[in-house]
C-alpha positions as CSV (number, residue, x, y, z in Angstrom):
1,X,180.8,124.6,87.3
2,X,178.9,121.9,89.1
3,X,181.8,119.7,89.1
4,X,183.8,122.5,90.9
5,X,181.1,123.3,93.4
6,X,181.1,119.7,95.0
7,X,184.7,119.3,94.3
8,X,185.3,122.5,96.5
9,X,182.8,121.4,99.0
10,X,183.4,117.7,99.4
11,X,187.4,118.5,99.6
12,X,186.9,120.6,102.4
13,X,184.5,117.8,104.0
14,X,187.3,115.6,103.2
15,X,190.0,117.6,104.7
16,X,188.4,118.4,108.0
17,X,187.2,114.9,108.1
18,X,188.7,113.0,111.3
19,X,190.4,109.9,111.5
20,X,193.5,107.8,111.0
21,X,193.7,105.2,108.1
22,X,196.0,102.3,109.4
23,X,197.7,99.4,107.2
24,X,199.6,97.1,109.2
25,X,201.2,94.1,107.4
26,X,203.8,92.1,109.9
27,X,205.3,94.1,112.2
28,X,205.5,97.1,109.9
29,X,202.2,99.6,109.7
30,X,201.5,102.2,107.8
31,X,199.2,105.7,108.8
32,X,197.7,108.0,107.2
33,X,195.0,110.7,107.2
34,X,191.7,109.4,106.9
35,X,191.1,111.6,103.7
36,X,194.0,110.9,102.2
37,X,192.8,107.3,102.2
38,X,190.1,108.2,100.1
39,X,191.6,110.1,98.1
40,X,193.8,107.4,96.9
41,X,191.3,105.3,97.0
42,X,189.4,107.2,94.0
43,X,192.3,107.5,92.2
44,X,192.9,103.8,92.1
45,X,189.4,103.2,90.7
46,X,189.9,106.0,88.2
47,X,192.6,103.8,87.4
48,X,191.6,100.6,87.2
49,X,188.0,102.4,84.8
50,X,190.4,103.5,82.4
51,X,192.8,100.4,82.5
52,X,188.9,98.3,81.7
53,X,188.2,101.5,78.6
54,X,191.5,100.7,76.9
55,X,191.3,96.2,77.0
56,X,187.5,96.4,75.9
57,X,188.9,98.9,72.8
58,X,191.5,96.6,71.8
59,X,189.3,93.5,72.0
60,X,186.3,95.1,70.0
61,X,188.8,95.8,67.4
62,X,190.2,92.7,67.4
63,X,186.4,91.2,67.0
64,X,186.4,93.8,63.9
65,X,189.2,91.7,62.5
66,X,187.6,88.5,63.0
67,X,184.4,89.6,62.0
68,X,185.9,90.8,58.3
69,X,188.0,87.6,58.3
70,X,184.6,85.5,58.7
71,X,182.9,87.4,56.2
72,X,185.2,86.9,53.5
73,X,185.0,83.2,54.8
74,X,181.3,83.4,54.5
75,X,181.4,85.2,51.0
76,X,183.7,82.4,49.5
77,X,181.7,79.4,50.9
78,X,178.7,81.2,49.1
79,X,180.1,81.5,46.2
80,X,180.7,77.9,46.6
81,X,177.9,77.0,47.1
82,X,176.1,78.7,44.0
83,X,178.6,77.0,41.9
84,X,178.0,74.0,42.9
85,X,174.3,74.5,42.5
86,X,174.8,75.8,38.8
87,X,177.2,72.6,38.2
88,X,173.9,70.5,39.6
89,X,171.8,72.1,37.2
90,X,173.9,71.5,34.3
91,X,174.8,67.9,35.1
92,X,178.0,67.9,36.1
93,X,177.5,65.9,39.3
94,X,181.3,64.9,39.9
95,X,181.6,69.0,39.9
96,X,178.7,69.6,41.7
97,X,179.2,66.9,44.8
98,X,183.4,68.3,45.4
99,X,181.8,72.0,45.2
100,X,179.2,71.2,47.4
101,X,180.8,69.4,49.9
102,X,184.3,72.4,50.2
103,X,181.8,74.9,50.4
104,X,180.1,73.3,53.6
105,X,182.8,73.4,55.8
106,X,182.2,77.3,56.2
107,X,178.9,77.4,55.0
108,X,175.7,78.1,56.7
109,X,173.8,76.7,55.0
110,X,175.4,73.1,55.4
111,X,171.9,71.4,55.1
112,X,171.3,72.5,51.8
113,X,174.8,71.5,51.0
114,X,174.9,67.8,51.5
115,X,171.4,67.1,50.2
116,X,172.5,68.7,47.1
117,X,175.9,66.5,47.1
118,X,174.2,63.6,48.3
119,X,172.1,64.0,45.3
120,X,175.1,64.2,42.8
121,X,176.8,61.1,44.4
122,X,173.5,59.0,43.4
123,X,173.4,60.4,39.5
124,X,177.1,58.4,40.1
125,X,175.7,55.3,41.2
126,X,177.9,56.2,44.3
127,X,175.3,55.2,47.5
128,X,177.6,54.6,49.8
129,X,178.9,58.7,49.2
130,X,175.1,59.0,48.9
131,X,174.1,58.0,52.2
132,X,176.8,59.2,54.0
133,X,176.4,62.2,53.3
134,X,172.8,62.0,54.2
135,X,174.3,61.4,57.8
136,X,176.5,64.4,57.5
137,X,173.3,66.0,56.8
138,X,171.4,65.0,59.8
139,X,174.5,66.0,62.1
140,X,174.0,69.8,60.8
141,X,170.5,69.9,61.1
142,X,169.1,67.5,63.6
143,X,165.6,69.2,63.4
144,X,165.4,68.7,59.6
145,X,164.7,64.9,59.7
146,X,161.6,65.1,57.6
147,X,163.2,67.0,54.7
148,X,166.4,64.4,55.0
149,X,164.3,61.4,55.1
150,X,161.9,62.6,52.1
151,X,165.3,63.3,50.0
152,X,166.5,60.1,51.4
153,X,163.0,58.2,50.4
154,X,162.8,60.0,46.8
155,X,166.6,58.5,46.6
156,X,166.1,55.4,47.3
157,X,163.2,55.4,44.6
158,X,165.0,57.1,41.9
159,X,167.1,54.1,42.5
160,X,164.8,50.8,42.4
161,X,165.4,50.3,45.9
162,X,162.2,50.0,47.1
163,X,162.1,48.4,50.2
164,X,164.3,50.7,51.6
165,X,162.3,53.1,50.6
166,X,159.4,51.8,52.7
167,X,161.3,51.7,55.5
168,X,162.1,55.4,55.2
169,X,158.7,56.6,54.5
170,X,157.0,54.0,57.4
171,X,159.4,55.6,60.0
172,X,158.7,59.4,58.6
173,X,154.6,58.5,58.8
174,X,155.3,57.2,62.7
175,X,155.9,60.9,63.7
176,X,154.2,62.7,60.8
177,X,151.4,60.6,59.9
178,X,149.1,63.6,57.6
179,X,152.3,64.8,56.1
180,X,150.8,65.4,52.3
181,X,154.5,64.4,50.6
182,X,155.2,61.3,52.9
183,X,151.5,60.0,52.0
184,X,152.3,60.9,48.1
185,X,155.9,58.9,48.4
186,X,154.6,56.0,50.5
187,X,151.3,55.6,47.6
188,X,154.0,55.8,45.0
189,X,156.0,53.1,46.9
190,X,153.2,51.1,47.0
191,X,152.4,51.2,43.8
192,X,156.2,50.3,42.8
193,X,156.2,46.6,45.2
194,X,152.0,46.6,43.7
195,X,150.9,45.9,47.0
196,X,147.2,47.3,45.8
197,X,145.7,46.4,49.2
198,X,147.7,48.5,50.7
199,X,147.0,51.5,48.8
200,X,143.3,50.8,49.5
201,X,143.7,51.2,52.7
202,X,145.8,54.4,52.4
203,X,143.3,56.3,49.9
204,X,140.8,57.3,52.6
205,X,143.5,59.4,54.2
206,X,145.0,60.5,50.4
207,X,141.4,61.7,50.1
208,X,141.0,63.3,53.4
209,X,144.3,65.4,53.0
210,X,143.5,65.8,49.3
211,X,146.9,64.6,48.5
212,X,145.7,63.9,44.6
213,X,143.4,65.6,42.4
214,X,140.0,63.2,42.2
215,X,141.1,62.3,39.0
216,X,144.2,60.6,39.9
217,X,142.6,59.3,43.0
218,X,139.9,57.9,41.2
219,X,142.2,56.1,38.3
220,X,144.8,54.5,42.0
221,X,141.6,53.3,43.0
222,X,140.6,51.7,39.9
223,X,144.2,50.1,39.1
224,X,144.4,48.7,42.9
225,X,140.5,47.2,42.6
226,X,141.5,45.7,39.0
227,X,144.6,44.4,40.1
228,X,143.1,42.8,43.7
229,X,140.4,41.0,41.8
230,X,142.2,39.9,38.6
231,X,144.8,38.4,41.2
232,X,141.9,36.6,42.9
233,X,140.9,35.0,39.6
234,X,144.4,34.1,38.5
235,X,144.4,32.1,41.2
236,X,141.2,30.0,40.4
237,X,139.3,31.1,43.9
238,X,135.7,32.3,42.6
239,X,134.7,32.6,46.2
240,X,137.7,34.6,46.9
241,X,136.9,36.9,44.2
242,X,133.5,37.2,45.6
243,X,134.8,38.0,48.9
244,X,137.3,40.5,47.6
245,X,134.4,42.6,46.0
246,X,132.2,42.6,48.8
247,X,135.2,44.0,51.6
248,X,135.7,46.6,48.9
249,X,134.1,50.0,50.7
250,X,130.7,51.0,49.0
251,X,131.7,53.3,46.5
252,X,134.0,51.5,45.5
253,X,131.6,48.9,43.9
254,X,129.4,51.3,42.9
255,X,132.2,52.6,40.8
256,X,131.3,51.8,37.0
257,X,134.8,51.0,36.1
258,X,135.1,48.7,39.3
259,X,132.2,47.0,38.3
260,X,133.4,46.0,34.6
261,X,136.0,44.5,35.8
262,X,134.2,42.6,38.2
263,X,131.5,41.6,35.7
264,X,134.6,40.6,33.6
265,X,135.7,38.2,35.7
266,X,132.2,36.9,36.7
267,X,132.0,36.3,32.8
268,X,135.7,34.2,32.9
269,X,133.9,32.3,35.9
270,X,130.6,31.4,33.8
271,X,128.9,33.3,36.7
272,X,126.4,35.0,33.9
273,X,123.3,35.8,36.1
274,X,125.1,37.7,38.8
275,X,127.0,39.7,35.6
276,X,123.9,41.1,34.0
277,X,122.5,41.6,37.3
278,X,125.3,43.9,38.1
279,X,125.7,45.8,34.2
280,X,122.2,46.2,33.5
281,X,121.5,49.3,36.0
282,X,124.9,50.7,34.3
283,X,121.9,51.3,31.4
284,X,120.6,54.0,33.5
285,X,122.8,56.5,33.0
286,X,124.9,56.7,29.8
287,X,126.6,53.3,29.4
288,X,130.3,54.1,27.2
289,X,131.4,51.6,24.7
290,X,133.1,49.1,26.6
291,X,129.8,48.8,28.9
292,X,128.0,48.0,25.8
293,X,130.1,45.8,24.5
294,X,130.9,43.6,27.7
295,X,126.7,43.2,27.7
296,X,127.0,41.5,24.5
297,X,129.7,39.1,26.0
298,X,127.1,37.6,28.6
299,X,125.6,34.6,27.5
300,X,122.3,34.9,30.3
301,X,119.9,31.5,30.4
302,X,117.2,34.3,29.8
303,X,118.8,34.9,26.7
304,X,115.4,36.3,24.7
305,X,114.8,39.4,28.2
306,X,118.4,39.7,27.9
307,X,118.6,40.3,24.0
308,X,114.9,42.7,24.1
309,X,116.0,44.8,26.7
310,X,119.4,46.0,24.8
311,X,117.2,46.3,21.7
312,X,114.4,48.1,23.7
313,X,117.0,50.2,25.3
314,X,118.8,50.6,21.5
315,X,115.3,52.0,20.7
316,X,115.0,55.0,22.5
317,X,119.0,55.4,22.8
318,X,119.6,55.6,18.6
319,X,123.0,57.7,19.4
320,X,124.2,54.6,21.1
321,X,128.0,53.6,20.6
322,X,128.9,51.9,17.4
323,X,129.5,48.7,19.5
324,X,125.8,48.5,20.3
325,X,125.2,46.6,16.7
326,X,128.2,43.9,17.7
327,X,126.3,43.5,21.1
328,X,122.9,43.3,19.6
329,X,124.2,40.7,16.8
330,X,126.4,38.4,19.7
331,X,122.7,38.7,21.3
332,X,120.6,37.2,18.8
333,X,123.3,34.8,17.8
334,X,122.7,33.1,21.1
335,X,118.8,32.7,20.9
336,X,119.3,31.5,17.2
337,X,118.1,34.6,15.6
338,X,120.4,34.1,12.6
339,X,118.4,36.8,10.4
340,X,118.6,39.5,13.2
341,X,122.6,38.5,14.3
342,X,123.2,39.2,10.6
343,X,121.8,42.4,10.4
344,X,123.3,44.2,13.4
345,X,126.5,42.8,12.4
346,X,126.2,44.0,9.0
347,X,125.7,47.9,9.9
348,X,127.7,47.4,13.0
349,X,130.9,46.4,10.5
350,X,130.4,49.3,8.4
351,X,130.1,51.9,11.0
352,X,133.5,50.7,12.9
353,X,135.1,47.2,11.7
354,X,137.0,44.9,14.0
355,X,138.0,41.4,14.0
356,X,135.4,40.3,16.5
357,X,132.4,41.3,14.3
358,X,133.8,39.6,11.2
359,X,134.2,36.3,13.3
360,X,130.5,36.6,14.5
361,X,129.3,37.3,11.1
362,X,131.0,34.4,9.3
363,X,129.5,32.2,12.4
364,X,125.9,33.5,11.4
365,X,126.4,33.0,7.9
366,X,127.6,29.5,8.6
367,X,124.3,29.2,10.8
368,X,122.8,30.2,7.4
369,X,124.5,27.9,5.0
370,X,126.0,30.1,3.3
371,X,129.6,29.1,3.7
372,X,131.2,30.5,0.9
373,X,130.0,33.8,1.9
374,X,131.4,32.7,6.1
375,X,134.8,31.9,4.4
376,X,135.2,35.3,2.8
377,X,134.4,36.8,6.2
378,X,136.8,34.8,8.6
379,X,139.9,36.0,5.8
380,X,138.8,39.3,6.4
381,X,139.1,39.2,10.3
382,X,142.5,37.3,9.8
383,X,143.3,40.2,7.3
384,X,142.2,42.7,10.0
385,X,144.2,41.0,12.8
386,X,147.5,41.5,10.8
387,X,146.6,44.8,8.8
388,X,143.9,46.6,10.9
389,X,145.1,49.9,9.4
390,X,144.2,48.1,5.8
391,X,140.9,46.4,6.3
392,X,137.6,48.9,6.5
393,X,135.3,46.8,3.7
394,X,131.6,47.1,3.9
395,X,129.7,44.1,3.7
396,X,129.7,42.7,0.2
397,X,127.1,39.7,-0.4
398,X,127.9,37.2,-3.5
399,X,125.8,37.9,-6.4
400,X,122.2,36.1,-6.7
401,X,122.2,35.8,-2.6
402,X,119.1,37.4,-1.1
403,X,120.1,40.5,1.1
404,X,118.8,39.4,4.3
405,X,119.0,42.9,5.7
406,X,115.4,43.5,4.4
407,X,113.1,43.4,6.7
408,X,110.1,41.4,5.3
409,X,113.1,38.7,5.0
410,X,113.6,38.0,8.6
411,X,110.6,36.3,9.6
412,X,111.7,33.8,6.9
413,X,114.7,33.1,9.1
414,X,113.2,33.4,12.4
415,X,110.7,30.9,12.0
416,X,113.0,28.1,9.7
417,X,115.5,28.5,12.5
418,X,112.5,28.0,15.3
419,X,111.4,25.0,12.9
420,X,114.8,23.6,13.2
């Protein structure tokens, strides 16, 4: 009704609306009334509206086409894509690389694609495939240059080429220096080429970004502080070894395993005063058996302290480790306490044998005369070197010889030894 209103109105505006419309082209013109101009001029944009309705209509259908075409496209490069995954899994990397690498010419997923096949081409030994397809990679998903270089990196490991791998990882860090993965590779790296100075110098950061549980972080900084100061003595350089320990950060050398090893190699240098001045606070809290036993190995000029402080300690410690009877013996051995040596040694071989203690024992028996006795005790240490499994004797003495175990014996034995 509206419609007709205005039409009816605005056609009899039109109508009594004056005016010529001319069109001259050349020498020929053409007139006409001025609403008759308009009104063809309306129904040439009706036109041309409903010329516009009927392209867009066939080109959205057309896009319909396309659009079902591409899905199936999409749908088959998936399904690609997923078999080539399962064929990964399973092991069947020739499968799995081909697979992977048809399904990313459609895929969308293109990334995932060629790391997957470059993956395959290395469980082929083929690096060459490998890395190329690495660069394929990068093409797809220029953005993505940490997760390439990180499967690139892990790679290269897999594959003993460490260097490279370095080189990978040292470029990643440049850009992405906390990343927790790169700093986990690049300590792994290190640890391949052992440069252990490097990794000290990397753990406060593995620390800071808790890259490692403290456990492992505390058994990387052991190996690289062994490793540093074992090299330091291989190479004859006491002062160098010295040096080494002291540039090591604080807690670091106050680290009881880092200080065994230390002491260790203080004992290969004769350097037996500094030793025991570093083991003996270990006493403090609850020395393990190695501790224990590494006391017994220092031979200190103040051999008598050195020998009543382990048996003072022994005293109000009696749930000490097995090797405290070894230590004690190797103790007394060296002040010429030949009754004493022998008894430690004695219960210390029948709580826990070894080779060591029958060595020491045969020594002190030897010190005592009694060599008989000394050469049943070396054959059983050579025994226990070859059958350790075997050899688990108590301490048998030869029939008629006084058990110098008892105590009111080993004055006897103190003082002839003193007389000596």
């Amino acid at each position: 009704m509206l419609a007709l209103v205005v039409g009816g109105v605005g056609g009899s505006w039109l109508k009594n609306l004056p005016g010529i419309f001319m069109i001259a082209v050349g020498n020929t013109s053409y007139e006409m009334r001025l609403w008759v101009a308009i009104a063809l001029l309306l129904v040439f944009l009706s036109l041309l509206f409903f010329v516009g309705v009927i392209i867009r209509s066939f080109l959205a259908g057309a896009n319909r086409v396309k659009g079902w075409q591409g899905g199936r496209v999409w749908k088959k490069a998936r399904k690609l894509t997923i078999k080539g995954m399962l064929a990964f899994v399973e092991g069947r990397w020739k499968q799995a690389e081909n697979t992977m690498i048809k399904a990313a010419k459609n895929s969308d997923t293109k990334l995932i694609n060629y790391l997957v096949a470059a993956q395959a081409a290395q469980h082929q030994n083929a690096e060459d495939r490998r890395d190329q397809y690495l660069r394929l990679a990068h093409q797809s998903e220029p953005g993505a240059k940490v997760a390439i270089g990180l499967t690139q990196a892990q790679l290269q490991l897999d594959n003993k080429q460490h260097e490279q791998a370095l080189a990978t990882l040292t470029d990643l860090r440049i850009k992405h220096a906390n990343h927790p993965f790169i700093l986990k590779l690049l300590c792994m790296t290190y640890r391949r080429i052992q440069d252990w100075q490097a990794i000290m110098e990397l753990l406060p950061i593995l620390k800071k970004h808790q890259v490692f549980n403290n456990h492992i972080l505390l058994e990387i900084e052991t190996q690289s502080v062994s490793h540093i100061l074992t090299l330091k003595s291989r190479q004859g350089e006491l002062e160098g070894l010295k040096d080494a320990w002291l540039k090591l950060p604080n807690a670091s050398r106050k680290n009881s395993d880092n200080i065994i090893c230390y002491t260790e190699l203080l004992i290969y240098f004769d350097q037996m005063d500094e030793a025991e001045s570093l083991i003996r606070p270990l006493f403090k809290k609850n020395p393990d058996n190695k501790t224990i036993k590494l006391f017994g190995d220092i031979k200190s000029p103040l051999g008598n302290k050195q020998f009543a402080f382990l048996e003072n300690w022994y005293a109000s410690h009696p749930q000490a480790a097995n090797s405290i009877h070894l230590s004690l013996g190797k103790l007394a051995f060296n002040i010429a306490l030949w009754g004493k040596a022998k008894a430690h040694l004695e219960q210390g071989i029948q709580l826990e044998a070894n080779a060591e203690s029958y060595f020491m024992m045969a020594q002190t028996l030897e010190q005592l005369e009694q060599f008989e006795l000394a050469s049943k005790f070396y054959k059983l240490g050579l025994e226990f070197v070859v059958h350790p499994e075997q050899v688990n004797q108590p301490l048998v003495l030869a029939q008629g010889v006084d058990d110098l175990v008892t105590a009111n014996l080993l004055p006897k034995f103190e003082q002839s030894s003193k007389l000596d």
